[in-house]
VODRENLUM-673146 format. One record per residue (C-alpha): x, y, z; residue number from 1; residue in one letter. Coordinates in nm, 4 decimals. Each point is the difference from the previous one (the first is absolute). Layout:
N
          x          y          z     n   res
          X          Y          Z   NUM     a
...
! end
This chain:
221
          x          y          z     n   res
     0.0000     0.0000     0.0000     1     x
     0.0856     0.3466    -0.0787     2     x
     0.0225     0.3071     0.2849     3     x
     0.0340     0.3461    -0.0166     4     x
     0.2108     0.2088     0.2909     5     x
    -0.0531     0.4255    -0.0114     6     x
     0.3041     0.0261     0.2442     7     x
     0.3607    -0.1070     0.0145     8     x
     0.0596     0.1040     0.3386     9     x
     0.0474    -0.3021     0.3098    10     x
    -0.3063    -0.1511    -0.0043    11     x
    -0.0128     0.0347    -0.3982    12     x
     0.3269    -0.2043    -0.0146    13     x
    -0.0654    -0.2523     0.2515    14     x
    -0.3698    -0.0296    -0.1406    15     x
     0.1348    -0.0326    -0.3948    16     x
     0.2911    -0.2450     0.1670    17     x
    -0.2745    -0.2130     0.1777    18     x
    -0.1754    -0.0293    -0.2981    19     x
     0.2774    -0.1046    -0.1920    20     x
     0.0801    -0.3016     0.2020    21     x
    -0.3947    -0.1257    -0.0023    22     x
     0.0744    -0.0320    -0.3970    23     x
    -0.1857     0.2502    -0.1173    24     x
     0.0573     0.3153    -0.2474    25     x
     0.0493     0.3783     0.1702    26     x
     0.0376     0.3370    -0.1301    27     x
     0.1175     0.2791     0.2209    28     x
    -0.1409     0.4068    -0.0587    29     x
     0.2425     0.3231     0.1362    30     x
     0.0632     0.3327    -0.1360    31     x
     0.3264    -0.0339     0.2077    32     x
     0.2475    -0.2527    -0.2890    33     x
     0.2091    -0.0251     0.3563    34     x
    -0.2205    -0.1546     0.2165    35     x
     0.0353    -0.3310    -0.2485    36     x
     0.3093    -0.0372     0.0891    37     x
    -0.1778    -0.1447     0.3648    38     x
    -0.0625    -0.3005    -0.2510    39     x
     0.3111    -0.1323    -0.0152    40     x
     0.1337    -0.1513    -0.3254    41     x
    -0.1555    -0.3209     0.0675    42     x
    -0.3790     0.1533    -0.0662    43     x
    -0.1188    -0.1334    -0.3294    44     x
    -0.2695     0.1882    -0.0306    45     x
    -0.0844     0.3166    -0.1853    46     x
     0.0481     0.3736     0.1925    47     x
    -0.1684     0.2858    -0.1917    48     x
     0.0817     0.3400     0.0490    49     x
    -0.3194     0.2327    -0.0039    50     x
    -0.3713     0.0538     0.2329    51     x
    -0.1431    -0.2667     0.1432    52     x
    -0.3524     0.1433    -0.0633    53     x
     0.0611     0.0896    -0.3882    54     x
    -0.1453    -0.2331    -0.2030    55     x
     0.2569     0.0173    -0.2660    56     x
     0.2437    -0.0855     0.2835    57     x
    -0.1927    -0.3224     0.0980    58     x
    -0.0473    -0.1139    -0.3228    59     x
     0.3731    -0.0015    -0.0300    60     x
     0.0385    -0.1690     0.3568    61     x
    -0.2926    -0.2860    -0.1352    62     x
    -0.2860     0.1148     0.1735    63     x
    -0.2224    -0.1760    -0.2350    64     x
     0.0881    -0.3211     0.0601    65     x
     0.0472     0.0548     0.3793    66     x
    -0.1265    -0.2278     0.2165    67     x
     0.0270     0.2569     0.3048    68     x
     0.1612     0.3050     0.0508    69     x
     0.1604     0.1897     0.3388    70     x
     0.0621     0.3546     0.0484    71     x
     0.2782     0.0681     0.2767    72     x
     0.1575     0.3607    -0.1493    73     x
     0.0441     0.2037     0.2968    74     x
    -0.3088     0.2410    -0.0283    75     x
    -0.3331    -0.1052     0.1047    76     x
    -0.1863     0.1850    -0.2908    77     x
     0.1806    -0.1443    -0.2611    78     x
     0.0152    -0.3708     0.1269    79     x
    -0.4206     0.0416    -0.0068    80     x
    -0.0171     0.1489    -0.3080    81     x
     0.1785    -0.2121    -0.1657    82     x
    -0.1617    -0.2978     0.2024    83     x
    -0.3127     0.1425    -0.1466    84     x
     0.1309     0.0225    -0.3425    85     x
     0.0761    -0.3809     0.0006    86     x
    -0.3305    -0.1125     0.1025    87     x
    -0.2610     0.2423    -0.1709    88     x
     0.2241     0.0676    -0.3364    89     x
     0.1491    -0.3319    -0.0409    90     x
    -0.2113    -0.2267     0.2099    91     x
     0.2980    -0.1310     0.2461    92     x
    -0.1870    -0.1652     0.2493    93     x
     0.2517    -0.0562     0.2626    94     x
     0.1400     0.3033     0.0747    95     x
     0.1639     0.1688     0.3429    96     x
     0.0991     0.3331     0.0868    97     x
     0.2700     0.0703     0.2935    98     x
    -0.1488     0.3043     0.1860    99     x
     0.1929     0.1869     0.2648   100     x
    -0.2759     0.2277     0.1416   101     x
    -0.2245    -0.2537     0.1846   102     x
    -0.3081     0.2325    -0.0101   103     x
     0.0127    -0.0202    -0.3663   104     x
     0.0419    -0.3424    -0.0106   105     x
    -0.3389    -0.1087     0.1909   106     x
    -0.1424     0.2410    -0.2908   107     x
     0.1208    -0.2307    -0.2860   108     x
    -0.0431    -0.2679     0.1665   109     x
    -0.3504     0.0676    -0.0339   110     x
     0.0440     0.1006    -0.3795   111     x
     0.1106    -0.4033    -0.0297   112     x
     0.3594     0.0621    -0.0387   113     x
     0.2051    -0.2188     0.2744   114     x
     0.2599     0.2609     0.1712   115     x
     0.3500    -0.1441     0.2382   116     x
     0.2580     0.1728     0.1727   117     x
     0.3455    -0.0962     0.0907   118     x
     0.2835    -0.1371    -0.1849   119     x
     0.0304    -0.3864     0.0302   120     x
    -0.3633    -0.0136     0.1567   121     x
    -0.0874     0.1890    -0.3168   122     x
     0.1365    -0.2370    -0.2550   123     x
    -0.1054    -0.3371     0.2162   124     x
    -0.3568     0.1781    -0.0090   125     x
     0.0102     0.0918    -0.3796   126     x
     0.1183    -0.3812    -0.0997   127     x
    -0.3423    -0.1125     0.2095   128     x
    -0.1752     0.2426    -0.2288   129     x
     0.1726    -0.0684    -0.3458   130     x
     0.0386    -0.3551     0.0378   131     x
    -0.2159    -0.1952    -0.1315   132     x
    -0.2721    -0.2692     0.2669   133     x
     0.1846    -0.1321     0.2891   134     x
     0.4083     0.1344    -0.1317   135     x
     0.0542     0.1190     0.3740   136     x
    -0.0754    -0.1893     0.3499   137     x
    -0.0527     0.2084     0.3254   138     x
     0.0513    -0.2880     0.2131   139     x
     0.0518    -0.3514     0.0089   140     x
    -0.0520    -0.2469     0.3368   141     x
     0.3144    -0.2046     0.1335   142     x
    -0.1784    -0.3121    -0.1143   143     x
    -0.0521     0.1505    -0.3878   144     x
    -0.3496    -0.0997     0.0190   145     x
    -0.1222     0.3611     0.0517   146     x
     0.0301     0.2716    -0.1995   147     x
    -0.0860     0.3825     0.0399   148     x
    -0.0518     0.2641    -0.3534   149     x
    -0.1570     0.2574    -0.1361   150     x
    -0.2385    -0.1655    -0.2101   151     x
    -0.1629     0.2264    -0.3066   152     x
    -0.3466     0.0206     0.0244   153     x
    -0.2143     0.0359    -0.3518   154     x
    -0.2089     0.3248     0.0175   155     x
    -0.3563    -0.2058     0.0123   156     x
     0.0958    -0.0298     0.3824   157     x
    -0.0448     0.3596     0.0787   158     x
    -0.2465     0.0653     0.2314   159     x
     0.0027    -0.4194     0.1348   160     x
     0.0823    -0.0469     0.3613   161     x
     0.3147    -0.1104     0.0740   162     x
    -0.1464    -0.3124     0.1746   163     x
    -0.1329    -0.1190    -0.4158   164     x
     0.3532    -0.0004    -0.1041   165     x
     0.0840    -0.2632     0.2907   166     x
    -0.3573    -0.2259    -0.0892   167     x
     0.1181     0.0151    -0.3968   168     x
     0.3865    -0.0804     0.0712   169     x
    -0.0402    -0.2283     0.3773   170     x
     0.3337     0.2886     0.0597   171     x
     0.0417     0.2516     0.2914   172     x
    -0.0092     0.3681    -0.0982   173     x
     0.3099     0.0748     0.2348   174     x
    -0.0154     0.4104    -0.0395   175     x
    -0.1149     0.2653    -0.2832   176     x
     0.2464     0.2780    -0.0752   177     x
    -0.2101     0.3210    -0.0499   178     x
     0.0923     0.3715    -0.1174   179     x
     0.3133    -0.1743     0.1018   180     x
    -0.1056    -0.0943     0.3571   181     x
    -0.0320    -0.3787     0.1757   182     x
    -0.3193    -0.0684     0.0614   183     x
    -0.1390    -0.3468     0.1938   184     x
    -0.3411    -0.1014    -0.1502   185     x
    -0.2730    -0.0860     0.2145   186     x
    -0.3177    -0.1551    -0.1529   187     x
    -0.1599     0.3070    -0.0848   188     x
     0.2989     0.1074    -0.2236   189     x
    -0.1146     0.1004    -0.3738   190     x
     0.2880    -0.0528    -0.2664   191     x
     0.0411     0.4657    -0.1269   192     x
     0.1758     0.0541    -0.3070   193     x
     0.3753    -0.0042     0.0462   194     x
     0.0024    -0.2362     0.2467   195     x
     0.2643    -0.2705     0.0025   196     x
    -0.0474    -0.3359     0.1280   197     x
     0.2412    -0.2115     0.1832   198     x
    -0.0613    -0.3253     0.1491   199     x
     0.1214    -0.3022     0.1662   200     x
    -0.0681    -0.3029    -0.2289   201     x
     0.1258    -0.3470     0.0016   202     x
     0.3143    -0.0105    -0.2918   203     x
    -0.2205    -0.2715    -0.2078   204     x
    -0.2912     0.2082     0.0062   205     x
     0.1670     0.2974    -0.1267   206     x
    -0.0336    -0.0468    -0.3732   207     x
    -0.3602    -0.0699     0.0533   208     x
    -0.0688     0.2571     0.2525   209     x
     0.1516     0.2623    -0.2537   210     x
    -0.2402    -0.1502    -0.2619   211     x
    -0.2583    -0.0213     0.1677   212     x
     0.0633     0.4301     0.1182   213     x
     0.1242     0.0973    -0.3380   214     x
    -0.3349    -0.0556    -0.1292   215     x
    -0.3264     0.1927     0.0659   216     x
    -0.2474    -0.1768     0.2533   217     x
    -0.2982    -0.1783    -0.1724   218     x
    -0.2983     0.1963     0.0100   219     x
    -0.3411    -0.1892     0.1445   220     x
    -0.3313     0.0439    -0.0348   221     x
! end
C-alpha cells in the first residue's frame, strides 16, 4: 500500500521509516529540501519538495493512489487543511492530523479528522490509524491467549450501544478513546462519531471479531 507524509520533521521520519519496514510504499511532503536529510540514505521512498495541501503537490507525492495519508508539518492549520484536502478532494479515507493546540484538536475531532500529539506516541498512534485491521496490538496476556486493540468499527454502528458490539463479536469493549479522552463504557454507552473502539478479545477470535465490526449491523424488522 501506498502513504502519503505532509512533514519531514521527527515524527515524519520515524512515521515514513515505520512504514517502510511494514513493506509498504511512502512518500514524504516539506517545503524545507533539508529536513529529508532526517531520512537517512537508506529511505527508498520518494521526498517531494512543495505544500502539503496543494493539489499539484500531492499528485506528485501519489495522493491518488494513497491508501492513507498523515499530516505532521509543524503548524496546526496546515496539517488540517491539508488533512481536509486528502479526504474531501481526493477521497483519502484514513487520514490524521498532528495538532499541538489541544482546544483545537477536540474541534476536529468532531469534524472526523483523528488528531495525536507527541513524538513517538504520535507515530505509534498514526500506524494504529494508517494500518490497515488489526496491524497494531495494545496488549497481549502472559499466556498469548488474550489480546487487547483498537478494533475499527464500520459507520452502521453509530448510534448502537456499546453493549451490541460485545452480543455481535462474544468480545469485551475494554475502553473508547473520545475527542481524545479514555472513556470506560457502562451499559448505557451509545457508540458518537469519532469514537474508537478497543477491546479485549481472545487472539482466535480476532479475525472474526474484526469481521464481524468492520461490517454494518443487520437491520431487523
Amino acid at each position: 500500500m501506498h502513504f502519503v507524509i505532509m512533514g519531514c520533521g521527527r515524527v515524519g521520519a520515524t512515521l515514513a521509516h515505520s512504514l517502510e519496514q511494514h513493506g509498504h510504499t511512502v512518500s514524504v511532503i516539506d517545503q524545507n529540501p533539508d529536513a529529508f536529510r532526517r531520512l537517512g540514505s537508506w529511505f527508498e521512498g520518494k521526498t517531494v519538495q512543495g505544500i502539503g495541501f496543494d493539489r499539484d503537490t500531492l499528485v506528485e507525492a501519489g495522493i491518488e493512489d494513497a491508501y492513507a495519508f498523515a499530516a505532521v508539518s509543524s503548524g496546526d492549520n496546515s496539517n488540517i487543511l491539508a488533512a481536509r484536502v486528502a479526504r474531501e478532494t481526493f477521497g483519502v479515507e484514513n487520514v490524521v492530523a498532528r495538532i499541538y493546540d489541544p482546544r483545537r484538536a477536540e474541534v476536529y475531532q468532531r469534524l472526523g479528522i483523528p488528531t495525536v500529539a507527541t513524538v513517538r506516541w504520535t507515530a505509534d498512534q498514526m500506524l494504529r490509524r494508517l494500518l490497515p485491521h488489526g496491524a497494531a496490538s495494545e496488549f497481549v496476556d502472559s499466556s498469548g491467549r488474550l489480546r487487547l486493540a483498537e478494533v475499527e468499527v464500520d459507520r452502521g454502528w453509530i448510534g448502537h450501544p456499546v453493549t451490541a458490539l460485545e452480543q455481535v463479536s462474544s468480545a469485551r469493549v475494554a475502553f473508547l478513546t473520545r475527542l481524545g479522552e479514555g472513556v470506560l463504557p457502562t451499559d448505557a454507552t451509545v457508540l458518537q462519531e469519532g469514537d474508537l473502539v478497543h477491546m479485549l478479545m481472545p487472539v482466535d477470535r480476532v479475525p472474526i471479531i474484526e469481521r464481524l465490526l468492520g461490517t454494518a449491523p443487520e437491520v431487523r424488522a
